[in-house]
PAGULO-252171 format. One record per residue (C-alpha): x, y, z; residue in one letter. Coordinates in steps of 0.001 Angstrom, whole numbers, plus 500000, padded with zeros to 6 digits. Each point is the difference from the previous one (the first is absolute). Layout:
N
XYZa ...
//
This chain:
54
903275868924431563x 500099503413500648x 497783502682501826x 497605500277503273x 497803498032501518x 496966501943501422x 497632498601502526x 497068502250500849x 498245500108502968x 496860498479499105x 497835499376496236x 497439500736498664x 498166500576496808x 500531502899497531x 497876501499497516x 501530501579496945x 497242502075497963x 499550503294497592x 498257502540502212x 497144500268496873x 499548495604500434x 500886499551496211x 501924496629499729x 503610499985501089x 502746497797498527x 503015498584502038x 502689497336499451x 501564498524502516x 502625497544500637x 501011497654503414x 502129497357501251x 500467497853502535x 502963499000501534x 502223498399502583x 502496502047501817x 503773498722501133x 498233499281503770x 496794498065497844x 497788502362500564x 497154500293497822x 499839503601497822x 498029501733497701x 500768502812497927x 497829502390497670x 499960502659497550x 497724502064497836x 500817500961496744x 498775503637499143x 500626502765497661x 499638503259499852x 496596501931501080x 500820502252496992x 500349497156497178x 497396500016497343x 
//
């Protein structure tokens, strides 16, 4: 498997949300995996488009 792990400093929660409060959709997906040392990862993403599309 390709690509980077990234390990931030510290979490926390983020809020995602239209400045005017209207409803927001979002799709997601996430894994979890085992590294080749069996360490326990998960990975995300967020699936967008365009701010422009109709």
């Amino acid at each position: 498997m390709s690509g980077r792990v990234i390990t931030a400093p510290s979490s926390g929660a983020t809020r995602i949300a239209r400045v005017n409060g209207e409803p927001l959709g979002i799709a997601g997906l996430w894994s979890k995996w085992k590294s080749s040392q069996g360490e326990l990862l998960f990975s995300y993403t967020l699936l967008t488009i365009n701010a422009d599309a109709p």
